[in-house]
N, C-alpha and C positions, 0 to 999 in steps of 0.2 A: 244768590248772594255771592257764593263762593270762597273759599280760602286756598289763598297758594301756602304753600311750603314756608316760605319764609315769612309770613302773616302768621303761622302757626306759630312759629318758632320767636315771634316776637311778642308774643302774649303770653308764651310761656315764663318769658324773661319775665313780665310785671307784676303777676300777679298767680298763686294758686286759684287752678281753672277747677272743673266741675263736670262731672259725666253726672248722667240721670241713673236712678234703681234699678229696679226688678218688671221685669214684665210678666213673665207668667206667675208669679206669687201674687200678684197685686191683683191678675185677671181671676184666677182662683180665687182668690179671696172674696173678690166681688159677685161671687158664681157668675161669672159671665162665659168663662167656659168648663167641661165637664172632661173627664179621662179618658175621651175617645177620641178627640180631634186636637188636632195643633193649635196652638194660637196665634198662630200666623193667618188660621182660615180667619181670625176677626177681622184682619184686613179688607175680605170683600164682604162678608157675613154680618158685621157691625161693625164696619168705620167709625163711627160714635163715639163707639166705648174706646177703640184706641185712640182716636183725639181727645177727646175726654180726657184719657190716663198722661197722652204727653203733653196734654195743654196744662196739668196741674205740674208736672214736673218743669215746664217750662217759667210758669211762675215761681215755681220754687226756687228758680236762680240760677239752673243749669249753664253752664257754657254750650255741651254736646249734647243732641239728643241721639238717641241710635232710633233706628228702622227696625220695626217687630219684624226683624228677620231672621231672628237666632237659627231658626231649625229650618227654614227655608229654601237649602239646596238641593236640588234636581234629586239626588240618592233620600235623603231623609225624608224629603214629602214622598217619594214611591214607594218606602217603608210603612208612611202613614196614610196611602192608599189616597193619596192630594197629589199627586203628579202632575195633573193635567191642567192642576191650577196653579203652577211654578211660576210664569212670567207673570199673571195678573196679582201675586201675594205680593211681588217683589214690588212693583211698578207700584201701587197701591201702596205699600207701604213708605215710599221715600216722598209721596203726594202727601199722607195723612202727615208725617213727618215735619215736610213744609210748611204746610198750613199749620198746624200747631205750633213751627218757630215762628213765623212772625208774630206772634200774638207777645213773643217777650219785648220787655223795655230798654234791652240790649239787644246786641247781635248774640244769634242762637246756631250754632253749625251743626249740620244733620250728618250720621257717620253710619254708612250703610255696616250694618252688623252682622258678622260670618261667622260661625263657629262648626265644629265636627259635623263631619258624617255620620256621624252614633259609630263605626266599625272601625277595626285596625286594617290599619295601611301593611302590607307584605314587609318585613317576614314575620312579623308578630299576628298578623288575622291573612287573611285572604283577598282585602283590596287591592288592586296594581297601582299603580307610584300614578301613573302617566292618566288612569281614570278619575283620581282622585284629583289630580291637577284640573284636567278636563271639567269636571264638576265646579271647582271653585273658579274655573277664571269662569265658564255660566254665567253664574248669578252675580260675579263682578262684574261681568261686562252689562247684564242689564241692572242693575243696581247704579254704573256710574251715568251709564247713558238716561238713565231716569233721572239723576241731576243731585246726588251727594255729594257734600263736602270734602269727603275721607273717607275712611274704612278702618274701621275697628275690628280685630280676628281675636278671638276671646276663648276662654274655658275651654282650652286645648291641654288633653293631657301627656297628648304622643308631639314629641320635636322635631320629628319627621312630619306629620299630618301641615304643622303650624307652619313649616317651611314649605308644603305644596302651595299652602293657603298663599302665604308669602307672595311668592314666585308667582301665580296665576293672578293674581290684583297687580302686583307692579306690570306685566306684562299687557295685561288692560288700562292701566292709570298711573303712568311714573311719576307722573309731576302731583301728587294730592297727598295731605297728609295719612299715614297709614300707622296706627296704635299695634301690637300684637301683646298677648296677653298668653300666660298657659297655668294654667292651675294644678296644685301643689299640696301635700300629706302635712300633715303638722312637722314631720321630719325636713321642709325644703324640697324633699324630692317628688317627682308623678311618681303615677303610679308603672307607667312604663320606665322608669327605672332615671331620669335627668333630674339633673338638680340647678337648684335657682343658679348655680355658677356656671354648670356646662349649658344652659338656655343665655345666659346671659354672654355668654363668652364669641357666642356664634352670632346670637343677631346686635351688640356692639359694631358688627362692620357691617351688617345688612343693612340695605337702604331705607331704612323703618324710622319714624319720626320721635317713638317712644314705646318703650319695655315695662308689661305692668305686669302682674298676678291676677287674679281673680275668682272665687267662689269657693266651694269646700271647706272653707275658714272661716271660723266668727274674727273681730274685730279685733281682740285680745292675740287671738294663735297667728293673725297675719302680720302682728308687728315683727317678728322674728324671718319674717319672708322680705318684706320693706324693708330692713335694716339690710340683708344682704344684696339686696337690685341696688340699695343706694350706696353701699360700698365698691361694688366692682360695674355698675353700668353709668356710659359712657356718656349717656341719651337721657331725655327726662322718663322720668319714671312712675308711674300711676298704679292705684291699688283699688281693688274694690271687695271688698269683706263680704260675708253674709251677715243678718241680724240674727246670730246666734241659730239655735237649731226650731225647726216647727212642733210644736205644739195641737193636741188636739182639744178644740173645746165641747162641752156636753149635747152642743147643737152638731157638733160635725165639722164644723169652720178648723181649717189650720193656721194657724200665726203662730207668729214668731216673735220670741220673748224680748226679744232688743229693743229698749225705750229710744226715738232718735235722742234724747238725753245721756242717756249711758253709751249707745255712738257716738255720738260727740265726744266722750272722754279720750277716744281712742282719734279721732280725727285730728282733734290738737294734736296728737306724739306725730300723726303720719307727716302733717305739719313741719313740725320738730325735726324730723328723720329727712327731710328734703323731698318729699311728692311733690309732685310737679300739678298734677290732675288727681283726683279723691270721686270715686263713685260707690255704689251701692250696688249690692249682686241680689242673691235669694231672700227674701224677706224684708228688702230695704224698700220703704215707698217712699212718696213725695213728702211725707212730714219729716224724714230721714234726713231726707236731703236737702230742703228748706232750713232745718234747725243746723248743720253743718254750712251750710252758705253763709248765714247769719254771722254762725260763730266766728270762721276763720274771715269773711271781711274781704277787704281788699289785700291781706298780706301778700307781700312778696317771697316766692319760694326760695328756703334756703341754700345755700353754693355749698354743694358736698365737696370733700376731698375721698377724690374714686383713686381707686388703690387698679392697677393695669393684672389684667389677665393675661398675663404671656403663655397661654399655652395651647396645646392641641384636645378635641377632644372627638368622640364618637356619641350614642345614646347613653353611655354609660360611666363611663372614663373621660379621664382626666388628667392628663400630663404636664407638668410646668416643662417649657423650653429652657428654661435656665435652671440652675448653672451649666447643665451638660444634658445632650438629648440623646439616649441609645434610640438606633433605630436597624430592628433587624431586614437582612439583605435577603433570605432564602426562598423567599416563594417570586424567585427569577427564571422566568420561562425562556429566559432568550440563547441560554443555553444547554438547556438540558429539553432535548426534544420527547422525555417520556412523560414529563411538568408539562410540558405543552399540548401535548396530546389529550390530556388527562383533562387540561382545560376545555380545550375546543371538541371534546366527549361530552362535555359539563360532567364530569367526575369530577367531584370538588373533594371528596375525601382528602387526598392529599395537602390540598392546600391548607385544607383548615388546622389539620393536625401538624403544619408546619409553622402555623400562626399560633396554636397553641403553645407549641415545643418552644418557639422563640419568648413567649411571653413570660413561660415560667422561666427560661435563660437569663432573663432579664430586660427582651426588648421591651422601650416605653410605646414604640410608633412601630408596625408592621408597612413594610416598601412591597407594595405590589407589580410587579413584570409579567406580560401577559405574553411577553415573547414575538413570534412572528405577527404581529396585529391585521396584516392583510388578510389569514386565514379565518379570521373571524367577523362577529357580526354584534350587534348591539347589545344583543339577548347575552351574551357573551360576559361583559362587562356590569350589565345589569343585575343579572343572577351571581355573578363573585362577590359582589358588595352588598346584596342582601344578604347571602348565606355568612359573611364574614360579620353582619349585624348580627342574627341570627343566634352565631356560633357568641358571641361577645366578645371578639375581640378587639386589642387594643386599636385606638384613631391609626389611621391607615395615611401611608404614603404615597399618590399615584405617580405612577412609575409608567406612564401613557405619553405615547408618542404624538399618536393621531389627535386633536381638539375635538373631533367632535364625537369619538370613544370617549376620550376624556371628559365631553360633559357631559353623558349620557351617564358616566360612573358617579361624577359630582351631584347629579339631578336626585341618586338614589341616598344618598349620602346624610346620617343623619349628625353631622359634627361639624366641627371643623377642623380641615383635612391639611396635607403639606400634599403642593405639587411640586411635584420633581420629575422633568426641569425645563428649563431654558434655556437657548443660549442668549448671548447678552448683543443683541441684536431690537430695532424698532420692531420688525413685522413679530418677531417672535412673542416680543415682550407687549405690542399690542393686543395680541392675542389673551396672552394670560392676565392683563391686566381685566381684560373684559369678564373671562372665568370668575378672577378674583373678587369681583368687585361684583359679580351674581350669586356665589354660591359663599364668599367668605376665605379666609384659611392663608396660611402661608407657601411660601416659594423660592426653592431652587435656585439661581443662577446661576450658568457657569461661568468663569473666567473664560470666556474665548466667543469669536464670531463663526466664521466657516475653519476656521483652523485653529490650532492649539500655541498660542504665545510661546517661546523657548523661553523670555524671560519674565521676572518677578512682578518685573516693574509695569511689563505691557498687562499682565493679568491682574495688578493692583488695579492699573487705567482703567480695563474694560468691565469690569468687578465695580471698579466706585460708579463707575459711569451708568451702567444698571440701575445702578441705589437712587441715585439719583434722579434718574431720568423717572423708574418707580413711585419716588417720592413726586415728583413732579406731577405724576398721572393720580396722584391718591391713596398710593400705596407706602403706609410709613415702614422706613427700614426696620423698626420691631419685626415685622410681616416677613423680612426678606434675609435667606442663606444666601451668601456666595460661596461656590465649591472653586478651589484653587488647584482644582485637579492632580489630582494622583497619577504618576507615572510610572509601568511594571519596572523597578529595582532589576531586575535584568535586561531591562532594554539600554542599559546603563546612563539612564537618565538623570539629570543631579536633583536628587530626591531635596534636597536647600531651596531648590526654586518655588517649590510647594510651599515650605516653612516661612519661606521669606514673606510668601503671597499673602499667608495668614497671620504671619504677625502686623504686616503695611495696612491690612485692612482691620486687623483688631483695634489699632492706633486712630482708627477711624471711628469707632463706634459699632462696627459692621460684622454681624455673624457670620459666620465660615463651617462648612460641612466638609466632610471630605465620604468619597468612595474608599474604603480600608483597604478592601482585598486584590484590591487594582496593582496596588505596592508592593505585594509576592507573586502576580500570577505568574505561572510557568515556573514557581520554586520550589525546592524540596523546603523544607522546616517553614513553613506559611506563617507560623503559629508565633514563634520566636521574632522574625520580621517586624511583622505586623504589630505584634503588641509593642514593640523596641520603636517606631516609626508614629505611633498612637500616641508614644508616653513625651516624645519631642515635640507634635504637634500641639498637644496638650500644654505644654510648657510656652508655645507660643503664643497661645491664645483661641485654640479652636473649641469651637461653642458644640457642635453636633457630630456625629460619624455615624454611616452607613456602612454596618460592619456583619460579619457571622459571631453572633451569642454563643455559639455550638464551643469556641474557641478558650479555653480554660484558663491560658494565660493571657488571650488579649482582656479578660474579665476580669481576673483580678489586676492587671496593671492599673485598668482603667479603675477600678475602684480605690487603688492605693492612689492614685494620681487626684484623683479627686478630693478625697480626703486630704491629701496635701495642700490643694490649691485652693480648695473651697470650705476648707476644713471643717466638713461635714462629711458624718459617715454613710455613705451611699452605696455601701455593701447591697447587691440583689438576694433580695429574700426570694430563693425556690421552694416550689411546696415542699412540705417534709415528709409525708406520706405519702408516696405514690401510689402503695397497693390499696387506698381507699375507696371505696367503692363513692365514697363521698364526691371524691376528687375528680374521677372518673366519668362523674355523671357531670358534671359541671364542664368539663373539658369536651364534652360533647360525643366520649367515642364510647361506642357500643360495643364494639368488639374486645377491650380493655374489662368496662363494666361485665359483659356476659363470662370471660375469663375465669374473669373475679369469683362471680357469683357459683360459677359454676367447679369451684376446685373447692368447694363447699358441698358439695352432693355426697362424696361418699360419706363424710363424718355425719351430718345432718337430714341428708333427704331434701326435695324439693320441695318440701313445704316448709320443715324450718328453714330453708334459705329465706323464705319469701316472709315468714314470720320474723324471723330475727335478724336475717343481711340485711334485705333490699327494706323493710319498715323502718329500722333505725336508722338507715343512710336517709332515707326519706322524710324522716322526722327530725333530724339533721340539719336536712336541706330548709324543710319548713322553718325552722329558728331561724337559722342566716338569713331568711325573709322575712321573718317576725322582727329581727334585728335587725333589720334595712343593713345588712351587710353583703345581700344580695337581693337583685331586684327583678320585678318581671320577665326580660329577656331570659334571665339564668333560668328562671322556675319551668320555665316553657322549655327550655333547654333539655333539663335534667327530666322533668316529666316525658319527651320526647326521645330522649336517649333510654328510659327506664324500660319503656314498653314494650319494644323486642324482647326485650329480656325476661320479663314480665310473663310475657307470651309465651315461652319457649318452658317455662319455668310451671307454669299452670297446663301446660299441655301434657306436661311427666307428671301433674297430680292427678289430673283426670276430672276430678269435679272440680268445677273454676269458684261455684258457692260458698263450697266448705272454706275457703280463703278471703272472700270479698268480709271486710267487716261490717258492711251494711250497705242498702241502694238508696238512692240521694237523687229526685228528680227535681232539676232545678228549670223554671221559668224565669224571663225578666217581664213585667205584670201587663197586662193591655195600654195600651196608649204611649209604651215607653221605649223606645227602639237602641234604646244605648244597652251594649252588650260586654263590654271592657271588663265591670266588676264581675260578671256571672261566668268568666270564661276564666277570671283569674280562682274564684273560689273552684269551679270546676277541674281546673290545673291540681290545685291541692289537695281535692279531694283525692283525687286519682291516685296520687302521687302517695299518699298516705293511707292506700288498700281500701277505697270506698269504691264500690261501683256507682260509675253518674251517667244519669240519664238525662242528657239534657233538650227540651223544647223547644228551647229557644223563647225568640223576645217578643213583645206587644203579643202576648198570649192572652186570651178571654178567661174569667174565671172557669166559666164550662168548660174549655178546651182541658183545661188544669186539672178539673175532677174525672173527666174523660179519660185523661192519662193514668191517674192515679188509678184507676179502678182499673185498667189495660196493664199497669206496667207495676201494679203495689211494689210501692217502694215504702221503705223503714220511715225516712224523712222527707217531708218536700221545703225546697230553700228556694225563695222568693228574691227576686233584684227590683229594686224602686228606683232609681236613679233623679226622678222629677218631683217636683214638689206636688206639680198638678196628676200626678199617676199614684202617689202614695198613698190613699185613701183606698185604691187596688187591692193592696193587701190584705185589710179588712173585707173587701167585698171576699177573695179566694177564703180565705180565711171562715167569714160566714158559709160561704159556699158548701167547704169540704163540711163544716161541721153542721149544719142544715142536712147532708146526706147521711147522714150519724157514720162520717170516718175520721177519727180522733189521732191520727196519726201525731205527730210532732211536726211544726213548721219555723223554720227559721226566718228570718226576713234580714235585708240588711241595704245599702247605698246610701249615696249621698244624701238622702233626704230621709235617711230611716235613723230612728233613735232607740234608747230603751223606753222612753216614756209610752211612744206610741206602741211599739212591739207589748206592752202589755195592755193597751188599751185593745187592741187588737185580738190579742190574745193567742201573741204565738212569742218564739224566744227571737230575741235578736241579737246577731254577730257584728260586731263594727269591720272587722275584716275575715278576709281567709284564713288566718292563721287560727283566728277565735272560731270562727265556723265549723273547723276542723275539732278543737276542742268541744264543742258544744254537741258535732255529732258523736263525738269519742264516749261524750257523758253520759249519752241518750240510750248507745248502744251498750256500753259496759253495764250499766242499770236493769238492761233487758225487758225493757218496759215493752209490755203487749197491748197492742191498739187495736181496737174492732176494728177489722173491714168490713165492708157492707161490698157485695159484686156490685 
């Protein structure tokens, strides 16, 4: 049949379209598959049943049907020990696909469906950028070449992962519609730590046809996620809810309590709120989406007023570009050769502790210079901007010479980023327009070609002419700094030419950066200059600067300046406690934290340190998590920075026992390969003096009791992540107590509740922060549990 891009986009205009439900709840449901296999094998194992299921959601009215491909790529079926039936699921699935759309009385477009690896992508798990790429364009490339419409990438919770995804289907199929979708905490935010603004903010300029949400959320919790995609995205925008949470009934069957009548309720607001497309996730079937077809009709989707995202961001941060952007200068390798060394060592200490230092100074954007770039190599560039992920620091500036360093750094990159720079030249600027317009982000240009204008007016010319010609290629001047270059004040250059450049282009509409420190080099009093030279340009009109934070007076001018002009108080809030061990850990240095801890030994001992420092820093840290005031990245941070020290701290107690508050062996259950939640609770435990033992995922009930009887531990904590694996729980659950070991078991994931947690009959946590408490309760009570060897 086929649909182009602009066929897409013209039905979007007419009328509210329609994605189909749930596939593996509804295959569950139907027992047609069990907790050991994918349902992806029904594709060659029972065709039937999947035609069956998409021929009833085709009647139901669907626009889109997807390909029971969810779990389907090359990494997850080797997980599920189905590898070798990779190309025949996919192929299969976009055939069964087919034939079930033409059976509608409309046109029906099939949208080959990608979603996670089950694992984190580097530097949060162990994946590499370039495998995970590798993997997704795979099964796009046989997915398109089997003959989809589109490409739908769904229930992504990492913004890294969803931009591999990205990237590997456009590179396979530029011209086809393509949906991308990431799923979201009742807070707006993943669970790796983005929020519906910084997801929204980055794929706005990606080549993507439409920005939606999906799963984790009943109906009710996902209007507060809709409401903010249709405030600031650009692009039409789709949702798809779950029916409420699973239930289990006395026969054993799971469902879910969502009447499509009581979805319906919530389909009108999404309606209301401006969706463009309305589908169904976990527990939504064909009577879901039949009873929402009906209701909403032919209506035409409503015209939001999107409010513009102007700003920069990384996984986690979030900067507005206006009214004024600090952006610090100090991690510049190009003249300090002991920074450069350090780099091309891959000794990154330094740099990150210079990313840090600027950030609490007050930079909003970190400028990266890697220095002599011929002395290096890919790996080079690769490994500075995961570890600067890693570290959390703020969206980064690439400060990269070479393009194809430069998109080796952009490819790791999980924001959107400012390059810096260009000159205002075609080859140059065809270059970055190509970057820009793959990876996103803003850009640099300088006022000049092969040489530097002496006057205002030639660098106004070659500054507009940039903008312009940018604009021309796609790139709106929102997107685009011009620097009107800075001249060292002692090369006794008329520092006016500058000012002049950026007031002629302020008069334009046209942002202006300038390099700060350029304007004292080779001066005594830098400090006094610079901030004197800052507080003029500022009066001109200049929007950003590339300056040293380190600088006391350029920091308060610039703040007094601000408040004058913007008349908002824009004072840099630095931490106030430095000597907290809190702070420390989150800053990422160990050497600060061990200090810490350890100028506590003569009064206390190393057991109270570990008792009273390092637990309540810990338990600290845990709030700020619990209070989405920090997010996975930091947790990972701090638990990673703790453990040297940790170490070093139980090695002067001598028993490591007498200290551990209890051991905690955690599995995620048979058939379920997603490991995200059991790695985030495992982080907390640790972090909060639990020893954890962990198994690891699609573990067998036996395998479970095995351990436990090998490793008795206090607690065992269980991860379900799938609807069709949560039934798991109860078999471990029987299992351990069948062998009469009555231990305590926690259960918890996306598809775990409290209803079933006591059908089951173990406790349930909805997250780590509650885990942590539930282990705290179990262990303080000092409840003794038979073992059995």
């Amino acid at each position: 049949m086929g649909l182009s891009r602009e066929d897409f986009k013209r039905l979007l205009g007419e009328r509210v379209l329609f994605l189909d439900g749930a596939y593996g709840t509804e295959f569950f449901k139907r027992r047609l598959v069990g907790s050991k296999e994918p349902i992806e094998l029904l594709n060659i194992n029972n065709p039937e049943a999947v035609l069956q299921l998409q021929s009833e959601y085709v009647q139901a009215g669907v626009d889109f049907l997807l390909t029971n491909t969810f779990s389907a790529n090359r990494h997850k079926l080797a997980s599920l020990r189905c590898e070798e039936h990779f190309e025949e699921i996919n192929v299969k699935a976009v055939e069964l696909a087919r034939k079930a759309a033409e059976q509608g009385k409309k046109p029906v477009f099939v949208l080959g469906d990608i979603s996670s690896t089950g694992g984190l992508v580097k530097p949060l798990g162990d994946l590499d950028s370039r495998y995970v790429y590798n993997i997704f364009k795979e099964q796009a490339k046989v997915l398109f070449e089997a003959g989809v419409d589109g490409f739908i990438i769904e229930t992504m919770s990492d913004i890294k992962e969803l931009k591999l995804a990205y990237l590997a289907i456009r590179d396979v199929a530029p011209d086809v519609p393509l949906l991308v979708s990431m799923t979201f905490e009742e807070t707006g935010v993943s669970v790796t730590g983005t929020s519906v603004e910084n997801y929204v903010a980055l794929f706005n300029e990606l080549d993507v046809d439409a920005i939606g949400a999906n799963c984790t959320l009943t109906p009710d919790k996902m209007l507060d996620i809709l409401k903010r995609l249709a405030k600031y995205s650009v692009k039409p925008i789709f949702i798809e809810p779950n029916a409420g949470k699973p239930t289990l009934t006395p026969d054993g069957k799971l469902v879910y309590k969502t009447t499509p009548e009581e979805f319906g309720l919530y389909v009108q607001d999404y309606a209301e709120l401006g969706a463009n497309i309305i589908g169904g996730c976990c527990g939504t079937g064909p009577e879901h989406i039949a009873y929402m077809v009906e209701l909403i009709g032919q209506r035409r989707p409503r015209v939001r007023n999107v409010e513009k995202l102007n700003v920069l961001t990384d996984r986690t941060h979030m900067v507005n570009v206006s009214p004024f952007l600090i952006i610090g200068e100090r991690i510049n390798a190009s003249g300090k050769k002991k920074l450069h060394e350090h780099i091309r060592m891959f000794n990154l200490e330094p740099v990150l502790k210079l990313a840090k230092e600027q950030e609490e100074e007050g930079a909003q954007v970190i400028d990266v210079n890697f220095g002599i770039e011929a002395t290096l190599g890919d790996e080079h560039f690769r490994t500075v901007i995961q570890e600067l992920d890693r570290y959390v620091s703020p969206p980064v500036s690439f400060d990269i010479q070479n393009d194809e360093f430069l998109d080796v750094a952009l490819f790791e990159y999980p924001g959107r980023p400012l390059i810096n720079s260009s000159k205002a030249n075609k080859r140059q600027l065809d270059k970055k327009v190509e970057l820009l317009k793959r990876y996103g982000g803003m850009l640099v240009v300088l006022a000049m070609d092969n040489e530097i204008p002496e006057s205002a007016e030639e660098r106004y010319r070659l500054g507009k002419w940039a903008v312009e010609y940018l604009e021309f290629a796609g790139i709106s001047r929102e997107r685009v700094f011009v620097d009107p270059l800075v001249m060292p004040f002692g090369a006794k250059k008329d520092f006016k030419v500058t000012l002049n450049t950026i007031e002629m282009l302020s008069k334009e509409g046209i942002q202006t950066i300038i390099g700060l420190s350029n304007f004292s080099f080779g001066l005594p009093d830098r400090e006094a200059l610079n901030a004197s030279f800052l507080a003029m340009a500022l009066d001109r009109g200049l929007t950003a600067a590339i300056l040293n934070t380190k600088e006391y007076a350029t920091m308060k001018v610039l703040s007094g300046m601000k408040m004058l002009k913007f008349a908002q108080d824009l004072t840099v809030k630095v931490e106030s406690n430095q000597n907290d061990l809190v702070s420390f850990l989150l800053r990422g240095s160990v050497k600060d934290a061990e200090a810490f801890c350890f100028s506590f030994l003569e009064t206390m001992g190393p057991l109270g340190v570990i008792q009273e420092i390092v637990t309540d820093a810990m338990e600290k840290i845990g709030q700020l998590y619990a209070q989405n005031k920090i997010f996975l990245p930091h947790l990972i941070l701090a638990a990673e920075t703790i453990k040297p020290v940790l170490t070093k701290l139980l090695d002067l107690v001598g028993n490591v026992n007498s200290v551990k508050l209890g051991k905690v062996l955690l599995a995620t259950v048979e058939g379920d390969i997603h490991d995200i939640g059991k790695r985030i609770v495992a982080t907390v435990l640790e972090s909060n003096g639990f020893e954890v033992v962990d198994i690891g995922k699609d573990v067998p009930a036996e395998k479970i009791l095995e351990a436990v009887k090998n490793y008795k531990p206090d607690i065992v904590g269980l991860s379900a992540m799938m609807t069709t694996t949560v039934l798991n729980v109860g078999k471990v659950v029987k299992t351990l107590r069948e062998a009469k070991i009555n231990i305590p078991i926690i259960a918890g994931g996306a598809s775990m509740n409290e209803e079933l947690a006591q059908r089951f009959g173990c406790h349930y946590a909805r997250d780590a922060q509650e885990a942590v408490k539930v282990c705290k309760r179990l262990m303080e009570h000092a409840i003794r549990y038979e073992r059995s060897e």
